[in-house]
C-alpha positions as CSV (number, residue, x, y, z in Angstrom):
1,X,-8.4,-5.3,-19.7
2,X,-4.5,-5.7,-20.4
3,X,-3.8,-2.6,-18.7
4,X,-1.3,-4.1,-16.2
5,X,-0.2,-1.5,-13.4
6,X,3.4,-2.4,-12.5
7,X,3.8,-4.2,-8.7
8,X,6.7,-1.6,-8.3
9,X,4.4,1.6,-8.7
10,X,1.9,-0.4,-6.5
11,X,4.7,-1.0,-4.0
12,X,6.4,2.6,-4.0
13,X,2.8,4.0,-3.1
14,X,2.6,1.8,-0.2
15,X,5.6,3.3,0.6
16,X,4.5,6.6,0.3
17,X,1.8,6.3,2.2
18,X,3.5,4.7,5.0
19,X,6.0,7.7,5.1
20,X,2.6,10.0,5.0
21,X,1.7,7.9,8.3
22,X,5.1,8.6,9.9
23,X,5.2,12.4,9.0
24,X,1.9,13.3,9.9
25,X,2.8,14.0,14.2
26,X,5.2,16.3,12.1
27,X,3.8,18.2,10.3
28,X,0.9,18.2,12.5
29,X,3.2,20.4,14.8
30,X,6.1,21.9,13.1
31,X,3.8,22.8,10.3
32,X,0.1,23.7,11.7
33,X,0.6,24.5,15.4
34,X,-2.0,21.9,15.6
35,X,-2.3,20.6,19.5
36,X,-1.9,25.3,20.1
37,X,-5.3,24.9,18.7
38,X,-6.6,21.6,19.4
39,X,-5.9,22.9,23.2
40,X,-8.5,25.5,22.5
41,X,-11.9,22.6,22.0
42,X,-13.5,21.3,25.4
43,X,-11.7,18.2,26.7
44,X,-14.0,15.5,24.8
45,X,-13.4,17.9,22.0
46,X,-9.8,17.7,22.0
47,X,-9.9,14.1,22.3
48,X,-12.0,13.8,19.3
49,X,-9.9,16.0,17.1
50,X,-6.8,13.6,18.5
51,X,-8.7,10.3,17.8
52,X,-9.6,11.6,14.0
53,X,-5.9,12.2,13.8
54,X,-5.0,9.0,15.2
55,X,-7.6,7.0,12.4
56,X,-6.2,9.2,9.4
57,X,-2.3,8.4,10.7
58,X,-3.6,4.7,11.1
59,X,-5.6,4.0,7.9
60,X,-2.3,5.7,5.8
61,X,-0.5,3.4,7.6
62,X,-2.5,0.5,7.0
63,X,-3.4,1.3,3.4
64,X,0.4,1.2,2.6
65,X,1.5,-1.8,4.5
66,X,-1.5,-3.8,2.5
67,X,0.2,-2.1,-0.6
68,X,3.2,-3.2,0.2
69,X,2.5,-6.6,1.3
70,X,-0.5,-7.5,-1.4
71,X,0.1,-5.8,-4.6
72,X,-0.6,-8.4,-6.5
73,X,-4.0,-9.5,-4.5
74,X,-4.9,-5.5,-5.0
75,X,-5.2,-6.4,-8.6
76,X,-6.8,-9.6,-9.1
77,X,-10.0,-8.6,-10.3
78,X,-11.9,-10.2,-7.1
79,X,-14.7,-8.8,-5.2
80,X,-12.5,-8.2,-2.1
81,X,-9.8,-6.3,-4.2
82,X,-12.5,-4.5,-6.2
83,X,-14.1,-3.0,-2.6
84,X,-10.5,-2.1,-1.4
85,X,-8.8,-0.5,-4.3
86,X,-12.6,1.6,-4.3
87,X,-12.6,2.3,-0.5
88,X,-8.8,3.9,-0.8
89,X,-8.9,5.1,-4.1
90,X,-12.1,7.5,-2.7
91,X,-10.5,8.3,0.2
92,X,-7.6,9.8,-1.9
93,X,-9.9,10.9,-4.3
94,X,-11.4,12.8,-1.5
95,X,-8.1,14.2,-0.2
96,X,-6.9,15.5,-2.9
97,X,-10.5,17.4,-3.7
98,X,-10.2,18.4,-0.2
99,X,-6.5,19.9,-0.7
100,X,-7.7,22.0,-3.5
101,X,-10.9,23.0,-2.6
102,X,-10.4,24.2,1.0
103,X,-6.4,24.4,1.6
104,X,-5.4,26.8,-0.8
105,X,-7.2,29.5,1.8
106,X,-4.7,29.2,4.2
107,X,-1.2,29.8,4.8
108,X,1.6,27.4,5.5
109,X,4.6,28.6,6.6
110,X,6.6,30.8,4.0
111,X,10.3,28.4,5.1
112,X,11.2,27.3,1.9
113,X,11.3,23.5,3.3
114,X,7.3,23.5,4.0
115,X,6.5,24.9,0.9
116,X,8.7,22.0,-1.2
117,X,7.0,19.9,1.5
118,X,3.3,21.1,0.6
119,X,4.2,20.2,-3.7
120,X,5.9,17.3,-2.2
121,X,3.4,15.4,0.0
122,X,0.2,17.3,-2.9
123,X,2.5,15.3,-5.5
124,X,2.3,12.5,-3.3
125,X,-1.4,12.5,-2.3
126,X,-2.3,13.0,-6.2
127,X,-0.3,9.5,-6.7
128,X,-1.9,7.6,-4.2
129,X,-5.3,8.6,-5.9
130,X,-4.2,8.2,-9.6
131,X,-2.6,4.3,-8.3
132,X,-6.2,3.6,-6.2
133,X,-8.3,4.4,-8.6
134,X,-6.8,2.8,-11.7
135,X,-6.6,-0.7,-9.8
136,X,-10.2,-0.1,-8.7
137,X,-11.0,0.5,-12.8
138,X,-8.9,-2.4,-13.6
139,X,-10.7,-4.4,-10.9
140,X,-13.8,-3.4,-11.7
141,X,-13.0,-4.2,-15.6
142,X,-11.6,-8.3,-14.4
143,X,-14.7,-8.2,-11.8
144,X,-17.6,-7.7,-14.8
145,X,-15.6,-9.9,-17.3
146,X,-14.6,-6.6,-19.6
């Protein structure tokens, strides 16, 4: 497959998701009032909701540092970079299904700034899944000798 995805788009979603990672306690607060109604759950509840939290700020962290740091190893058709490219491309696969399937129901705050922020960070999400999964197609494509 001579489909080549350019290190720079590879790269700049790395970067995007890393900002996702930092924003998150954000929006988390300013946006969704979260820890109002996380203080609502039992204790171990509350800690659950927080851990989840912590894993989805730490695995968009991670997933763009190993952008950053291995585009070129996220594309080289092997077995390792065929599972990774898979593994993040569903899980922003699933995010994005997620955002349209449940999220539209409810209401972020009418301030003009969240509502750029929600086609923003949507825009964002939907790059991150279009990036992950064409690598993991290309991958897949080197990996059965296409």
């Amino acid at each position: 497959m001579k489909n080549e995805i350019p290190t720079w788009l590879i790269i700049l979603g790395g970067m995007g998701q890393i900002f996702t990672a930092l924003i998150y306690p954000y929006i988390r607060h300013r946006v969704f009032d979260w820890y109002t109604d996380v203080k609502q759950l039992k204790p171990l509840n509350q800690e659950i909701a927080k851990t989840y939290g912590r894993y989805i700020q730490g695995l968009n962290f991670s997933f763009g540092l190993i952008a950053i740091l291995l585009p070129l190893d996220l594309q080289n058709g092997s077995s390792l970079a065929l599972a990774l490219t898979g593994l993040i491309g569903a899980y922003w696969v699933g995010k994005v299904a997620t955002q349209i399937a449940y999220y539209p129901m409810y209401q972020i705050p009418q301030e003009r700034i969240f509502k750029v922020g929600s086609y923003f960070m949507n825009g964002l999400f939907t790059l991150f899944a279009l990036v992950y999964t064409w690598l993991f197609v290309r991958n897949l494509y080197q990996f059965l000798n296409l």
